[in-house]
N, C-alpha and C positions, 0 to 999 in steps of 0.2 A: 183874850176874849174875842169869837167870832163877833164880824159884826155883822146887824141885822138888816140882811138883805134877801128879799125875795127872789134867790138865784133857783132853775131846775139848771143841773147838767149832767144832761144823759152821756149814757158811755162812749156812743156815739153819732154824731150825723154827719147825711152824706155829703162828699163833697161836689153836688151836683149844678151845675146853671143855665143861664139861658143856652149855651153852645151847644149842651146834651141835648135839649128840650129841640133845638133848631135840627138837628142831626137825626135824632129817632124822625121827626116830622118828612123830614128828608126823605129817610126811606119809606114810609109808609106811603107817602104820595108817589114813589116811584113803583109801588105795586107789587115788588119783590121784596120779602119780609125774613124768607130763613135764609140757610146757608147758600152764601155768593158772591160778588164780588167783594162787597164790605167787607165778609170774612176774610177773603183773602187778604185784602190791602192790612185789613188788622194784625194778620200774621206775619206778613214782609217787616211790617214796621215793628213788630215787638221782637221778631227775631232780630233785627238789625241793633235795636235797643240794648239788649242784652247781650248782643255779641255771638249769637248762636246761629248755626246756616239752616236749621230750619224750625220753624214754630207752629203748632197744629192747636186749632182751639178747637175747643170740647165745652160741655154742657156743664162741668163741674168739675173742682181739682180730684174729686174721688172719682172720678170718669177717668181723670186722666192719671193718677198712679193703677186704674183699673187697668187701663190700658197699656203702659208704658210695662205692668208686669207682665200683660199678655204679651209684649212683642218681646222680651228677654226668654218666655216661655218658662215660667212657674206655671208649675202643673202639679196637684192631688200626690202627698207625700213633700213635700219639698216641705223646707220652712225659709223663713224672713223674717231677720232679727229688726223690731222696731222700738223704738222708746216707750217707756209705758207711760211717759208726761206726754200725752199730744191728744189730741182729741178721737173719735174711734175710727174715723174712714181712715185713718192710713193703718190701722189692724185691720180693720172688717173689710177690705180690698184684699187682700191676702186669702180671706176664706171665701171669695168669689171663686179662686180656681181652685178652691180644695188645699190650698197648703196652711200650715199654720204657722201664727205672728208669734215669734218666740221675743217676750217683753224682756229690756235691755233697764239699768235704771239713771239714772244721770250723773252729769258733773255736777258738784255744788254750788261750784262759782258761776257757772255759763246755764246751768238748768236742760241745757242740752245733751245727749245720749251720750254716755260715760265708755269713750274708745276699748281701755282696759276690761271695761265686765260685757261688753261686746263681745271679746274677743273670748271671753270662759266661755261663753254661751254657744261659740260656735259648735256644731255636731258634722258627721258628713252630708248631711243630708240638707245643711244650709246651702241656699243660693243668691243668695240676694240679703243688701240691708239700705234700710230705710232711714237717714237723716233727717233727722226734721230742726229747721232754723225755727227754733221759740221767738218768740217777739218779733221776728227779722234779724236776729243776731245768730250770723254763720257759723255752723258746726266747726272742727279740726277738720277740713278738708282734707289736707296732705295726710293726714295719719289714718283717716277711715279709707283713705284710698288705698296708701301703707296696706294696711290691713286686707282691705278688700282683692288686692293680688295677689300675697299671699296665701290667701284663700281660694281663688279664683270665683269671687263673688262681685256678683253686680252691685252697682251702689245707683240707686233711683232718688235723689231728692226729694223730699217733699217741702215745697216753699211756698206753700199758702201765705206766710204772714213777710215775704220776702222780697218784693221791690219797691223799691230797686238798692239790694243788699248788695255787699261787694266782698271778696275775698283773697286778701292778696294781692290787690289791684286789678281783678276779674268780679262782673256780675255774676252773683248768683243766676244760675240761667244757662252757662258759659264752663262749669269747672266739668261736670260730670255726666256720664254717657245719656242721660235720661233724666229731666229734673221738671215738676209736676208745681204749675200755680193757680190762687184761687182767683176770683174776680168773683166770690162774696159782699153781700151788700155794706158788710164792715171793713172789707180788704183795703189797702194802700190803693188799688184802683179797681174799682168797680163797675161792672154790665149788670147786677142785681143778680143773677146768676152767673157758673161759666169759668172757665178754667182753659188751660192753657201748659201744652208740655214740648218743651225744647230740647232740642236735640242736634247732634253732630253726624248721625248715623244714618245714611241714605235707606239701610234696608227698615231701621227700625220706624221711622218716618215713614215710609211706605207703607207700613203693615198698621200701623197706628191709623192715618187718613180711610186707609179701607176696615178698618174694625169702627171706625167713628161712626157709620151710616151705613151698618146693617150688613157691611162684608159684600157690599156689589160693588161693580167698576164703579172706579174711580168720579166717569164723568157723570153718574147717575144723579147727583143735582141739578144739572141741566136739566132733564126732562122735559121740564116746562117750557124750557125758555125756546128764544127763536134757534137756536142753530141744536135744538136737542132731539130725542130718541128714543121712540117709545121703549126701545129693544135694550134690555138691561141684563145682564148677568151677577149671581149673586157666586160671588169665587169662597167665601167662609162663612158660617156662622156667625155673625156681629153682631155690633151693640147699637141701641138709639142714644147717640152721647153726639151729634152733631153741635156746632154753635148756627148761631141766630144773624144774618143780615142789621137788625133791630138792637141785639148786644155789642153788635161791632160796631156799630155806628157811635156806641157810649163808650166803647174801650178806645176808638180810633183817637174823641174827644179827651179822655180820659188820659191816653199817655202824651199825650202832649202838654200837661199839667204837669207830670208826675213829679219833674223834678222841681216845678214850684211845692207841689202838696207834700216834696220831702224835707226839701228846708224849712218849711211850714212846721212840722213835726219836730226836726233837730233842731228850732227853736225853742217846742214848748218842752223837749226834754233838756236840757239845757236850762231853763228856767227851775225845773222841776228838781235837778242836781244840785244847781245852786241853795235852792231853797231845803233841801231834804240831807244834803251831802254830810252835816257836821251834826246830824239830830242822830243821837246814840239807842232812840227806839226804833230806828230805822236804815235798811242796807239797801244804798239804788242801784240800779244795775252797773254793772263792771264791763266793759266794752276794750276788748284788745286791740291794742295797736295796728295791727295785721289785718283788722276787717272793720267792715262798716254796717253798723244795721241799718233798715228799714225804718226803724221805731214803729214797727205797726202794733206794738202794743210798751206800755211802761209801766214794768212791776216790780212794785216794789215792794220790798219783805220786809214784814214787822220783824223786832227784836223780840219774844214775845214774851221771854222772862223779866224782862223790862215794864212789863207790860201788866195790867190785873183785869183785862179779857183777853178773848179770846178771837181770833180773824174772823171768826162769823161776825161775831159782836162787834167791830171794827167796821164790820161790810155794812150793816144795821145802823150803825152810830153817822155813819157818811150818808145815808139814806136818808134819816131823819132830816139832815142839812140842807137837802136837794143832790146833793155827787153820788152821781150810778156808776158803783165798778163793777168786775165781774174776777173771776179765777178762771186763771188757764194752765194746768187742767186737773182734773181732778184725774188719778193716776189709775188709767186701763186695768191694770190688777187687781184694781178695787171694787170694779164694775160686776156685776152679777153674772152677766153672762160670761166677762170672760174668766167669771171662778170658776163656774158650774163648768164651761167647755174644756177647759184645760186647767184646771185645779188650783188656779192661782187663787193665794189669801193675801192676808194683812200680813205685815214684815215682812214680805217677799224681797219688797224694794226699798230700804230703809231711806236712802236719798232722795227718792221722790216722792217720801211719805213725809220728810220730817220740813222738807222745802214748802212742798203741796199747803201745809197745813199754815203758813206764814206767809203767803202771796198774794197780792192785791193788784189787777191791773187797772190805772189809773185814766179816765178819758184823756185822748190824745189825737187829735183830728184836725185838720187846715183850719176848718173857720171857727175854732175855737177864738174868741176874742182874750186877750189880755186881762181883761176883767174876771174872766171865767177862770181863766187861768189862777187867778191870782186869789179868786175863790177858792177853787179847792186845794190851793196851797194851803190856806186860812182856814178850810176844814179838817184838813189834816192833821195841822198845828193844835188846831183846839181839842181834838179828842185825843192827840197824845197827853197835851196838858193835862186832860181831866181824869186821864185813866195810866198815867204815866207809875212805876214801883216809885 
């Protein structure tokens, strides 16, 4: 029986404190607020973080698979196989330049894009595939790469819910030509908005920095400052996907936590395992030897025959209690638009139908206290009890 306590735990809160608060104050009394030095030092240091030679921050990680496919050059006709488990900006990037997301459907056990039905999917006309690390736990890197040369396809990351993941003793960040992160207000590290995409490739780096702010030279954020010029050149058609002075100043404070804010995390899953690991209505996530998540999210799947509701009912029953989870995701195929644009229905993707409909991701954040923790263990327990076959 739960006991009776007046807990709310939201799905999540940030991990923000006085250091962020002293840092934004910083810049704003130094007078220069967008992109500039902050930016920059923010880039040095994440690049260095993750092992990569160069790091370009952007406005959003959909800014930046935006961009990361414009420097590969997908262009109108191409397609870009992506998982239909992910949320819509790593498809709806893809119909910025006219090409279309050819939906891939997953593994069972890892929830991440299923190499094998990747590989049916290909046509000639594919150029590019998009990985996306669910929770923070790393795709088969070696085999989508496998793949991706035999093909002669580009492989772009997408690692919104990824650091600091690891793969084979490499961060996420570090394996592949182009890899896209968030800094989302819910992210492992957050600027409230803003993203961020890494790279090894000096041309594609290049062409990313100047598509970031509208395709003029390079040094046209100076303008204002002392050593700048009125006299600007606009060399492409670009994007306004700049970062913010004011965002860096939170990411600069922010990764310097990170790797406290992730043992933070690989504690409360670890508790979470513990407590959930030998309960037969319930499968916790499965984490290979070979790689290490992020934990930026912990989901766990009902057994559901086990079970006499159903995962909404489940989502509702934990609601009642005070515990706000959420699902991630509900699977792209499913979604209206992209039936009606490309014809996809229900059964398309039988593996990211039958998972989708049994997934719970459970609050999981730094300052989550022990108690809270210990809470929606104890709500958990109670609604399987009560609604257990």
């Amino acid at each position: 029986m739960l006991a009776k306590v007046d807990l709310k735990i939201p799905f999540h809160r940030s991990a923000m404190g006085e250091e962020e608060v002293r840092a934004v104050s910083d810049v704003i009394r130094s007078g220069w607020l967008t992109m500039g030095s902050r930016t920059f030092q923010f880039e040095q240091e994440f690049a260095q973080y993750v092992g990569a030679a160069h790091a370009i921050a952007v406005s959003s990680c959909t800014a930046a698979l935006h961009l990361s496919l414009d420097a590969i050059g997908i262009q109108s006709g191409d397609e870009v196989l992506v998982p239909t488990n992910t949320f819509t900006a790593t498809a709806e990037v893809v119909t910025y330049l006219g090409a279309r997301p050819v939906f891939v459907d997953i593994d069972s056990s890892t929830l991440n894009l299923s190499v094998e039905d990747a590989k049916n999917r290909i046509t000639p006309r594919t150029r590019a595939i998009i990985p996306v690390h669910l929770s923070g736990l790393p795709c088969d890197l070696d085999e989508i790469h496998t793949l991706a040369k035999s093909y002669n396809l580009h492989v772009v990351e997408d690692a919104a819910h990824s650091l600091p993941s690891s793969y084979r003793g490499k961060r996420i960040g570090a394996n592949s030509m182009l890899t896209a992160f968030s800094f989302y207000a819910t992210k492992t590290l957050s600027t409230g908005e803003g993203g961020m995409i890494t790279t090894d490739n000096e041309a594609y780096a290049q062409r990313i920095r100047l598509m970031r702010l509208h395709g003029i030279s390079h040094d046209a954020w100076k303008r204002y400052s002392a050593e700048g010029s009125w006299r600007y050149d606009v060399l492409e058609p670009g994007f306004k996907y700049n970062f913010t002075d004011m965002q860096a100043a939170l990411g600069i404070v922010q990764l310097a936590k990170c790797d406290a804010m992730f043992q933070a995390r690989c504690q409360i899953a670890k508790t979470y395992d513990e407590a959930f690991g030998s309960l037969e209505a319930v499968e916790i996530p499965t984490i290979s030897s070979d790689r290490e998540t992020s934990w930026h999210l912990y989901i766990l799947r009902l057994e559901t025959n086990r079970l006499r509701i159903d995962r909404g009912r489940f989502v509702n029953e934990l609601m009642e209690r005070g515990v706000q989870t959420s699902v991630h995701f509900i699977p792209l195929h499913l979604q209206l638009a992209y039936q009606r644009l490309y014809g996809y229905k229900d059964g398309d993707f039988p593996n990211a139908e039958k998972e989708y409909l049994r997934c719970i991701s459970l609050p999981i954040y730094p300052s989550m206290s022990e108690l809270e923790v210990r809470y929606v263990i104890s709500s958990v327990e109670d609604v399987l009890d009560k609604f257990s076959r």
